[in-house]
N, C-alpha and C positions, 0 to 999 in steps of 0.2 A: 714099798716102804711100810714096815708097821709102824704101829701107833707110839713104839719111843723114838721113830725117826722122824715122823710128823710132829712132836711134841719140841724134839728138836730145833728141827726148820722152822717151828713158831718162835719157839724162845729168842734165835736167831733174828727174826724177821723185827719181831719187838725190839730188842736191844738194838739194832740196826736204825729202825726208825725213832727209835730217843735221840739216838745218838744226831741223825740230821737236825739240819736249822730247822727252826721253826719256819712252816708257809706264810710267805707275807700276804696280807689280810688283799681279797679282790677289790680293786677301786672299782668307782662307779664309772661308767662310759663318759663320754661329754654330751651336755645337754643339747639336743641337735635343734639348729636355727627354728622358731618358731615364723609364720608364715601362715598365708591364704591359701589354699589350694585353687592356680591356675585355672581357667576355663580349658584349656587344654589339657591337664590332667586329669579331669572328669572320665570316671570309667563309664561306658557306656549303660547304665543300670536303669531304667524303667523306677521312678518314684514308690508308685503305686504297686509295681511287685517288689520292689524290697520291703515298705510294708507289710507288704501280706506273706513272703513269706519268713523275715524277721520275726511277724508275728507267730508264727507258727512254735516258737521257745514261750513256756510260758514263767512268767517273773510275779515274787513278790511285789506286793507295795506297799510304800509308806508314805509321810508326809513328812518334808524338811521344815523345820520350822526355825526361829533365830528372833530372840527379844528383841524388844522396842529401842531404837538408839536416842530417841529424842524423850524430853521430860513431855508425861501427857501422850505422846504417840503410840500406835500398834503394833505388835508385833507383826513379822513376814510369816509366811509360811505358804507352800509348794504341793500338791500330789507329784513321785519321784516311784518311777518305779525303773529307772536306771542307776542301782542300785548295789554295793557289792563288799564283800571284808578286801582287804587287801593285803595287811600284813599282820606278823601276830609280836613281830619285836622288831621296832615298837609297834603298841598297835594300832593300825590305822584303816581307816575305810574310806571309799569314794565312792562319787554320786557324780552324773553326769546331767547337767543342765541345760536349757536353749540359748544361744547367745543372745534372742532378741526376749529373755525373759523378764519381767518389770518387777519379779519378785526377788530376781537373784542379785542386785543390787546393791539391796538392804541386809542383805545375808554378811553380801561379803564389808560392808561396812558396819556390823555389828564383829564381824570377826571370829565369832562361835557360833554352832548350830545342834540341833537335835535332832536324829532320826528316829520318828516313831514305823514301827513294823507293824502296818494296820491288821486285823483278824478278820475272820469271814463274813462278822456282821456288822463293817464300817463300809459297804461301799457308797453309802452316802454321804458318810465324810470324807473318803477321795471325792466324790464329785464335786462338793464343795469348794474344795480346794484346789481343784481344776479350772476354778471359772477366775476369768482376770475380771480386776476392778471391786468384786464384793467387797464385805466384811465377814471374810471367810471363817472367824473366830466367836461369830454371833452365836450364841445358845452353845458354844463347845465347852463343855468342861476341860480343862487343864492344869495344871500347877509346874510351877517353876523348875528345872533337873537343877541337880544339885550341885552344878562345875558353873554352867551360862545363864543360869536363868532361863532357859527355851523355853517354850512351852510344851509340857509334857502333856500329850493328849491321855485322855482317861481309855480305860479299856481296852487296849492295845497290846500286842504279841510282847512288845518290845521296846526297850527305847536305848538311844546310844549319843551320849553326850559327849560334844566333840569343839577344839578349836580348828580352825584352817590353817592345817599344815602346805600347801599350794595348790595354786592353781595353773594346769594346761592348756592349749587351744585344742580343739579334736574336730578339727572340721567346723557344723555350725554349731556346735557344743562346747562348751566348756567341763572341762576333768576338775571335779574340785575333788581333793584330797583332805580327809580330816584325820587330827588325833585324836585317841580315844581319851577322855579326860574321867568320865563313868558310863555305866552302863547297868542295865537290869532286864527283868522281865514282868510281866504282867500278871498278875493274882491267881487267873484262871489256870491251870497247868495242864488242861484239853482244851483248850481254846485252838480254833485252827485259821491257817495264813489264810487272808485275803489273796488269791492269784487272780492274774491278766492273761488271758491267751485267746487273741485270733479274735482281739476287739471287745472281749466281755471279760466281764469277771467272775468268777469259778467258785 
């Protein structure tokens, strides 16, 4: 076939597909029963080596954070380096939490949150905000983002200001899904990720 026979058979192709219906748009699946995982569906996995070799992927961190719901109270905030985009329309991110966490709480009762994308030289503010019980905002600079009020930590890769779009069960974790409401980046424009792998940070 030359190239006015292929010119052809496109022309054709095109006319042909104007002419069909429009594809009706894909539905979403059904949301399948939420539930505990059985002791009998437990796959045989050793703790201590999914750890270690889990750990072997290494990930950003941030810190979630989420204004104070009460007049006079504190705000929440988390080290999360279960962390991830997820969609870009609309746009939405998710973060995975512990079920037995005393911070995530206040998160989901504030109802919007912030994720800051901490850089190479905060890994003492992930540690800070890894310990339960402090007052893990002591001596932190921050200021409000400008959709929730989070608290926007200083000097950070990033931040992404978000309300809670849902939440999942994921085993002993929770899926929380956010919208993206704003977002930005951070002054420095060589500034480099703070990483976790294989127990440290990089």
């Amino acid at each position: 076939m030359g190239q006015a026979g292929m010119a052809e058979a496109a022309v054709r192709y095109l006319r042909s597909a104007a002419a069909a219906p429009l594809a009706r748009p894909v539905e979403a699946l059904p949301r399948p029963e939420l539930r505990c995982v059985g002791q009998n569906e437990r796959a045989p996995v050793d703790p201590t080596e999914f750890r270690r070799v889990l750990g072997t992927f290494a990930t950003g961190v941030t810190v979630v954070t989420a204004p104070a719901t009460e007049p006079g109270g504190s705000p929440a905030g988390f080290a999360c380096q279960s962390f991830s985009s997820l969609s870009l329309d609309p746009p939405l991110i998710a973060f995975m939490v512990g079920r037995t966490s005393t911070t995530w709480p206040r998160i989901a009762r504030a109802g919007v949150f912030c994720v800051n994308v901490l850089s190479a030289g905060q890994g003492e503010l992930c540690r800070a905000f890894a310990v339960r019980g402090a007052d893990k905002f002591a001596g932190v600079d921050h200021t409000p983002a400008p959709a929730s009020g989070s608290p926007r930590l200083t000097g950070t890769l990033a931040w992404i200001d978000c309300t809670i779009h849902a939440v999942h069960t994921g085993g002993d974790h929770l899926i929380v899904v956010g919208r993206v409401d704003a977002l930005g980046t951070g002054d420095d424009e060589d500034a480099r990720p703070l990483l976790f792998h294989k127990g440290r940070f990089l």
